[in-house]
C-alpha positions in Angstrom: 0.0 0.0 0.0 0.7 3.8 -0.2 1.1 6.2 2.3 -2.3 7.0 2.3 -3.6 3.2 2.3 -3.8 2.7 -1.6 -2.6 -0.7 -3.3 0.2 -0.5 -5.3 -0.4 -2.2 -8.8 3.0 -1.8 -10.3 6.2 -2.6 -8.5 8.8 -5.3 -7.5 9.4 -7.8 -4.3 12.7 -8.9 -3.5 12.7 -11.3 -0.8 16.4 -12.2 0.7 18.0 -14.3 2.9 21.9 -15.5 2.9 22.8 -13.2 -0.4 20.6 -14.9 -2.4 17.4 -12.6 -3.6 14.1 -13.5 -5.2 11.7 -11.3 -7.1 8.2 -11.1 -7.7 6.0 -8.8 -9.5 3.0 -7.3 -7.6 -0.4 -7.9 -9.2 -3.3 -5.8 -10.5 -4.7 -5.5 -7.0 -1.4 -5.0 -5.3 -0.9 -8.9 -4.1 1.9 -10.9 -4.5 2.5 -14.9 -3.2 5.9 -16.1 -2.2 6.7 -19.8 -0.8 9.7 -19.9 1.3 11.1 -21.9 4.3 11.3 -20.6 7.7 13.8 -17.5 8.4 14.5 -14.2 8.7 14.1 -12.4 5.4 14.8 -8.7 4.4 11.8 -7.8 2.1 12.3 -4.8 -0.3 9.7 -2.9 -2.3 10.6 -1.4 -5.7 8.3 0.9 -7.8 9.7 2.6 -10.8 13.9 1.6 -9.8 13.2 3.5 -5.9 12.9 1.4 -3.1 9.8 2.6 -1.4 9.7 -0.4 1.9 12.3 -2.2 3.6 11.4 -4.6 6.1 12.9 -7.5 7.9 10.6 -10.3 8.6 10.9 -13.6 10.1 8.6 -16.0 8.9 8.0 -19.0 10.8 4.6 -20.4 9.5 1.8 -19.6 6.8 2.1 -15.3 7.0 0.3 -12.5 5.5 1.7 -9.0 5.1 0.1 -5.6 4.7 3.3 -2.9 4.2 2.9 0.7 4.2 5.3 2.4 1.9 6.2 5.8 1.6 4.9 6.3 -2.4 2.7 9.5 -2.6 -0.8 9.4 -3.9 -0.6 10.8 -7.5 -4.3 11.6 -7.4 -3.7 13.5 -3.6 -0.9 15.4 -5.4 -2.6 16.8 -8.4 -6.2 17.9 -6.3 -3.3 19.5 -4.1 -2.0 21.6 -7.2 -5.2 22.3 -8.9 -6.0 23.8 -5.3 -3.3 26.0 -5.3 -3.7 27.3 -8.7 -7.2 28.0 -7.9 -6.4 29.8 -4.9 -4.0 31.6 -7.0 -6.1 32.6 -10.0 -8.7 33.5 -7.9 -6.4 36.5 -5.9 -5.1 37.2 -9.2 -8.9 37.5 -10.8 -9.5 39.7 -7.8 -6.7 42.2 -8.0 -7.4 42.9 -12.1 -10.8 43.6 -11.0 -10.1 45.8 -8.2 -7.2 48.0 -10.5 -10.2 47.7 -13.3 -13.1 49.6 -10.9 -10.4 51.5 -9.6 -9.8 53.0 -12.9 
């Protein structure tokens, strides 16, 4: 998931233990299955060649794994910056109109 608790669709999975990594692609609805023996793993997230989780995990039995990583929303971003620009435009609408009546 995202920072904001979205799944991630399109990213990477490496799973290590002892130097030796294995990688798995993350699903259409952000899930991804590994089979490995019991251990302590270091589990990496990659989206887009940035590592956006690193956790260590041991696993001893059958375990599921919700991580949070530190990916932005893109949708959170843009409403953010149409905000601002509306904010903006709006001053900038209000001052022309002002100098106009002044006039």
């Amino acid at each position: 998931m995202n920072n904001i608790g979205m799944n991630i669709d399109i990213a990477t999975i490496v799973i290590s233990r002892n130097n030796k990594d294995s990688k798995v692609n993350i699903d259409k609805n952000g899930k991804s299955v590994f089979t490995v023996p019991p251990g302590v793993y270091n589990l990496k997230i990659i989206v887009d060649d940035e590592t956006v989780a690193i956790q260590e995990l041991e696993i001893r039995s059958d375990k599921t794994l919700d991580i949070l990583t530190k990916q932005g929303s893109f949708i959170h971003t843009f409403v953010f910056l149409i905000a601002i620009f509306s904010v903006v435009g709006i001053f900038v609408f209000m001052f022309l109109k002002r100098k106009i009546n002044l006039v």
